[in-house]
KESE-60971 format. One record per residue (C-alpha): x, y, z. Coordinates in nm, 4 decimals. Layout:
// KESE-60971
X Y Z
...
END
This chain:
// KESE-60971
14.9008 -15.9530 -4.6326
14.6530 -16.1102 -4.7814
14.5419 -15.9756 -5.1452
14.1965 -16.0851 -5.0819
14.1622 -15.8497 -4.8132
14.3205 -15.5627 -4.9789
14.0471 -15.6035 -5.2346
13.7536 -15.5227 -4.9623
13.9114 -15.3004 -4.8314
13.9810 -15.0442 -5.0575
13.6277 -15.1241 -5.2244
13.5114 -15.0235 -4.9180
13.7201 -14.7521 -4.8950
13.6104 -14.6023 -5.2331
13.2185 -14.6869 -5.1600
13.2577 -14.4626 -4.8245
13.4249 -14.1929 -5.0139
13.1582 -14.1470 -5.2006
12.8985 -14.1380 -5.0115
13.0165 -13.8944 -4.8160
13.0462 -13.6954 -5.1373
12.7166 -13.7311 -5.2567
12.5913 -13.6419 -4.8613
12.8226 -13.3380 -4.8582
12.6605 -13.1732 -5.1777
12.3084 -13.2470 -5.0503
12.3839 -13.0431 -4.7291
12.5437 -12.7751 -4.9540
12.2459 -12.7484 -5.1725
12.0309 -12.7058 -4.9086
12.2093 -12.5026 -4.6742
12.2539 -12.2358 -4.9282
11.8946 -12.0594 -4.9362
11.9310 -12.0355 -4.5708
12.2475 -11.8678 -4.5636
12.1131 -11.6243 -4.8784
11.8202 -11.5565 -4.6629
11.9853 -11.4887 -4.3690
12.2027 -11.1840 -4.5054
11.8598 -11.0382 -4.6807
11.7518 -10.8434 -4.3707
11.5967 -10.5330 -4.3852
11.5229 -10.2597 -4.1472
11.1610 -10.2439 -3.9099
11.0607 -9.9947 -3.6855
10.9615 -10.1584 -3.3522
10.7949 -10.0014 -3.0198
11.0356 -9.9269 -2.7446
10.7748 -9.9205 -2.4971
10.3857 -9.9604 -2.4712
10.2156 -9.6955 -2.6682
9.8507 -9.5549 -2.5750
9.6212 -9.3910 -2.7803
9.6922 -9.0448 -2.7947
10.0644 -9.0323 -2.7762
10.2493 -8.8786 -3.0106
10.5607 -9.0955 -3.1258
10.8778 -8.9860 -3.0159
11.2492 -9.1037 -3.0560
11.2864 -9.2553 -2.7247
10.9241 -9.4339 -2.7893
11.0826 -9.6265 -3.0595
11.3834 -9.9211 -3.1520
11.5329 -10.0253 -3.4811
11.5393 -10.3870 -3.5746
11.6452 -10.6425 -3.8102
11.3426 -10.8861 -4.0339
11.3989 -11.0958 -4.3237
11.3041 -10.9240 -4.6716
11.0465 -11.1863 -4.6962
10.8435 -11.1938 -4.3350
10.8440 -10.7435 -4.3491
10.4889 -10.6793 -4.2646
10.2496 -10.5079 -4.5211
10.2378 -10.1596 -4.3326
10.5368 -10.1665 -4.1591
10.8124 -9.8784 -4.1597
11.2000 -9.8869 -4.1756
11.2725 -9.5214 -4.1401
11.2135 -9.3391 -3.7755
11.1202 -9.0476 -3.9466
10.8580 -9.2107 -4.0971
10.6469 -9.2093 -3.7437
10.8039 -8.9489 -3.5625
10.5234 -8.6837 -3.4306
10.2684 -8.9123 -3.5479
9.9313 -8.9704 -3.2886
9.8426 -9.2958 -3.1984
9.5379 -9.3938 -3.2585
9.5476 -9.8036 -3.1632
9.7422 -9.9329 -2.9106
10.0866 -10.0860 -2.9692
10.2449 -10.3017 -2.7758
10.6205 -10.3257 -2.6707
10.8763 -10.5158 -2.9586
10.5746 -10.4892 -3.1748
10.5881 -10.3594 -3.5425
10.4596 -10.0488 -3.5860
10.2306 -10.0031 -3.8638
10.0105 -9.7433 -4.1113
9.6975 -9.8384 -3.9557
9.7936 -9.7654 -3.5660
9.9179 -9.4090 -3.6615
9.7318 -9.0795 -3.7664
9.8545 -8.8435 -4.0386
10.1365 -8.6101 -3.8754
9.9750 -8.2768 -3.7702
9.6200 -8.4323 -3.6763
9.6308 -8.3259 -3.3576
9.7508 -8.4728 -3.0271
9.5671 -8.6821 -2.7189
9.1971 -8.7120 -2.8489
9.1429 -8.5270 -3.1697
9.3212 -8.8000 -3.3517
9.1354 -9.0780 -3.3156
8.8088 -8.8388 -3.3594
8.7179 -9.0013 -3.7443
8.6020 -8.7079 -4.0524
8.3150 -8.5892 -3.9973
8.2330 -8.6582 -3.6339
8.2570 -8.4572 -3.3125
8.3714 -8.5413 -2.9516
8.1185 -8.3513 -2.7195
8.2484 -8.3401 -2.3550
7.9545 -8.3251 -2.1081
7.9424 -8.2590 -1.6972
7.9080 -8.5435 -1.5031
7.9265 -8.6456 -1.1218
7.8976 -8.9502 -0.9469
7.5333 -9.0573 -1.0224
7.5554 -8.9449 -1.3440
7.8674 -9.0748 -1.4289
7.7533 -9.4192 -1.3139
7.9582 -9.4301 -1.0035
8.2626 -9.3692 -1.2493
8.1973 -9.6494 -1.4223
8.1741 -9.5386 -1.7723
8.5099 -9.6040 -1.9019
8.6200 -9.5177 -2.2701
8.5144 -9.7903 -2.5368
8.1661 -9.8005 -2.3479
7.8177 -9.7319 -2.5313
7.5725 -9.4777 -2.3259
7.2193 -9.3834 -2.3795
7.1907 -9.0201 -2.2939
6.8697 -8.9574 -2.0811
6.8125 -8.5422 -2.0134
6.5239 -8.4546 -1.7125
6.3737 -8.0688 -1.7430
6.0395 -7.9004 -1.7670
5.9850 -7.8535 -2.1383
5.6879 -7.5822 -2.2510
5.4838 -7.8572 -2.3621
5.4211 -8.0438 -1.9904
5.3033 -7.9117 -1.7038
5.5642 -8.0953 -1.4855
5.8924 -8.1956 -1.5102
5.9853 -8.4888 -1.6983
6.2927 -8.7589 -1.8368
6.2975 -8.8581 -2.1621
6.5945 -9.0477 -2.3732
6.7740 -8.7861 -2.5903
7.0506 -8.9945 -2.7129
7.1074 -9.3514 -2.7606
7.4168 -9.5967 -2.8223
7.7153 -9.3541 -2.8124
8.0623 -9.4402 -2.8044
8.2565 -9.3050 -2.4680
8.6311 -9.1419 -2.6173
8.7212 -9.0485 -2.2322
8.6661 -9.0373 -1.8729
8.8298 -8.6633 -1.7617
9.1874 -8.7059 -1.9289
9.1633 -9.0957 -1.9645
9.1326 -9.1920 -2.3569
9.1499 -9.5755 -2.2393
9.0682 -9.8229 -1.9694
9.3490 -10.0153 -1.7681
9.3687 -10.3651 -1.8154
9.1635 -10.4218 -1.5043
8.9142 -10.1942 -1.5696
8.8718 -9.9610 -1.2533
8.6602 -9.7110 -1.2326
8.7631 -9.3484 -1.3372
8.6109 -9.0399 -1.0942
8.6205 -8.7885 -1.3458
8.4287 -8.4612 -1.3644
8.3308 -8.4667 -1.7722
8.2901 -8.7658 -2.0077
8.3384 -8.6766 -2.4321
8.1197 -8.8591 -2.6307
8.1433 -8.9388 -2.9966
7.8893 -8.7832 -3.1788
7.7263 -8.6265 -3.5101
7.7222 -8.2980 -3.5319
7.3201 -8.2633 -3.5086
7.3583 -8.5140 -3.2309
7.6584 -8.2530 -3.0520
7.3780 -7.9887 -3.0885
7.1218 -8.1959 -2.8531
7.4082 -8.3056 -2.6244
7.5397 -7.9460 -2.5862
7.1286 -7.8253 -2.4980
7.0355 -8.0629 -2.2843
7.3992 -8.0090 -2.1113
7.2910 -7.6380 -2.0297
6.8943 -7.6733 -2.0513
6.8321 -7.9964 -1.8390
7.0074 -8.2618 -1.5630
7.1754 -8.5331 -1.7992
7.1866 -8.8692 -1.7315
7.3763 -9.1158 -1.8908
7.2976 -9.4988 -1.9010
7.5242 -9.8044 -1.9191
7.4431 -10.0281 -2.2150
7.6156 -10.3671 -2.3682
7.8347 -10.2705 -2.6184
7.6606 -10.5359 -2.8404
7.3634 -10.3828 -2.8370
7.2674 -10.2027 -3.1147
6.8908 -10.1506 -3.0525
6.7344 -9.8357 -3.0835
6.4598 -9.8160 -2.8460
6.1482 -9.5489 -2.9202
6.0338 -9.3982 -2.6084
5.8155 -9.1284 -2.4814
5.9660 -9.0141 -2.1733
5.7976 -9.0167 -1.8357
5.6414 -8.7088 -1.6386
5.6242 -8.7432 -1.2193
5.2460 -8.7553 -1.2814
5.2872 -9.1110 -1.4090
5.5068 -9.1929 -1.0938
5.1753 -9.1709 -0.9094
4.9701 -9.3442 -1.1827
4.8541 -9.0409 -1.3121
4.8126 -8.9437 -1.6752
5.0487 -8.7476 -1.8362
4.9842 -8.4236 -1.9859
5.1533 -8.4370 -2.3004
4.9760 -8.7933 -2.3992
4.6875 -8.7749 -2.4834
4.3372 -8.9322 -2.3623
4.2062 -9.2659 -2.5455
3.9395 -9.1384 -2.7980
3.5892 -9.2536 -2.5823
3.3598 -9.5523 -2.7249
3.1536 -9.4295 -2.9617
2.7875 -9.3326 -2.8671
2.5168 -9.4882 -3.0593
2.3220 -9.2049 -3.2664
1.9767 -9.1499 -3.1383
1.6860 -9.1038 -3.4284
1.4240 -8.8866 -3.3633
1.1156 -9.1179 -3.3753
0.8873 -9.1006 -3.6282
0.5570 -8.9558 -3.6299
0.2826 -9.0846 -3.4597
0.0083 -9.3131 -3.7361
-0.3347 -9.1321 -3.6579
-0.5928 -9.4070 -3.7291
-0.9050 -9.1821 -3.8637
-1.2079 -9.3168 -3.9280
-1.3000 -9.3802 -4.3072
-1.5931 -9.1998 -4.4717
-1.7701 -9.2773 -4.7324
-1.7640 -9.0512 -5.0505
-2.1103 -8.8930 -5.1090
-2.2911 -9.0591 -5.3524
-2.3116 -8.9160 -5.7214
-2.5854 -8.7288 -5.7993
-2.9041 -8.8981 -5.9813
-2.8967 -8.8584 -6.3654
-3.1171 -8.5936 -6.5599
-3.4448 -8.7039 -6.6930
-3.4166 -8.7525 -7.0906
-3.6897 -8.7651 -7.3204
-3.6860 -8.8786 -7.6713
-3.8688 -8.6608 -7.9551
-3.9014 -8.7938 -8.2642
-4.0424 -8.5895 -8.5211
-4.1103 -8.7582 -8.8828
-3.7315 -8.8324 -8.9965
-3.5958 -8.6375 -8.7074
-3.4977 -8.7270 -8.3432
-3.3933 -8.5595 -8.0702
-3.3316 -8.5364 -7.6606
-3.4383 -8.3069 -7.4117
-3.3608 -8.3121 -7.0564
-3.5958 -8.2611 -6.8121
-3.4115 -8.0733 -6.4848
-3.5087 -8.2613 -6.1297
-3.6414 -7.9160 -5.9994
-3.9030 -7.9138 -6.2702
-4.0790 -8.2219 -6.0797
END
């Protein structure tokens, strides 16, 4: 064989050799992390089914599952007994991680009181099918809350706006809409509201007809009204408004006095002066007067 070709060959030999070492430790190298990664897992507590608002957690509502260290949500549990009896108070959806900020504290309450935030109320009011909207006030909605009655002040009954932009928290027993948002025929709605504002819902509930109105969510407006009597259905005034203030009348001066022209007269002339006479005796003088009724 010839020696020539020995050469090449094993020179080729050798050259292939090592680059297949130097591509073997690159694949190592970076192969590694992945596999370190892959066995740091830690545990996550997922949602075994679709969870409402209002339910309380159970065992059968939840799964255990397997995340890297690194990708473990901020909120997140890995123990079951972590939510276990806890409200929800935002939906969670199935496989999803279940975090702090979708649960209430344990022993808030169950259905609606959790989701109720400190230092609010959830008034429940009647309602029927006109009132109600024809069932279309569905929880998430914003209502203005007209009340109709005869108040002491009017002399007819009248409808005026009590409350404005509250949140709906139900329909009856329904804390949520379904995704195709259907009406809900339900006999009471709750409304979120303050306790001064729970005090007016609760009166005009018991006092007056209640009314509530439909309004975008968006809207954030709070109207001022006056209400509205029947008299003004007719294009009447109202008796609790009232009257424009009339034009004012011009003020009417007595006149003054008549100017009497009288006639001028003449003073009387002065009377004539006394008769004087001049006596001069030697060194001395002197004057006398002579009265006019001596002539």
């Amino acid at each position: 064989m010839d020696r020539r070709f020995l050469t090449v060959l094993g020179v080729s030999l050798l050259f292939a050799l090592v680059i297949s070492s130097v591509f073997y430790q690159m694949t190592a190298r970076a192969g590694a992390p992945k596999k370190a990664e892959s066995t740091d897992l830690k545990d996550i507590i997922l949602a075994a089914r679709p969870l409402s608002v209002g339910t309380t957690i159970k065992p059968a509502d939840i799964k255990l599952g397997k995340i890297p260290a690194s990708a473990f949500p901020k909120g997140a549990f890995g123990k079951a007994e972590e939510v276990i009896d806890r409200p929800v108070v935002s939906n969670v959806l199935i496989d999803e991680a279940i975090l702090e900020g979708r649960l209430a504290t344990r022993g808030s309450g169950y259905g609606l009181a959790p989701i109720i935030p400190v230092g609010m109320r959830g008034v429940t009011v009647r309602v029927n099918d006109v009132t109600g909207i024809s069932g279309f006030v569905l929880p998430g909605m914003r209502v203005d809350v007209l009340v109709t009655g005869h108040p002491a002040s009017a002399d007819s009954t009248m409808t005026a706006t009590a409350l404005q932009n509250m949140l709906v928290l139900s329909a009856g027993t329904t804390v949520q809409a379904d995704a195709r948002g259907q009406a809900i025929q339900a006999a009471t709605v709750t409304l979120l509201a303050t306790p001064d504002q729970a005090e007016t819902l609760t009166l005009a509930n018991n006092e007056g007809r209640i009314q509530l109105v439909l309004r975008n969510g968006s809207d954030q407006t709070i109207e001022k009204t006056s209400g509205r009597e029947i008299a003004e259905l007719y294009g009447s005034r109202p008796s609790h408004k009232k009257a424009p203030d009339p034009a004012p009348r011009p003020v009417r001066r007595a006149a003054p006095p008549p100017v009497v022209n009288a006639v001028a007269t003449a003073p009387p002339p002065p009377p004539p002066p006394p008769d004087q006479i001049v006596v001069i005796r030697g060194t001395q003088k002197s004057v006398e007067t002579v009265s006019n009724g001596g002539k």
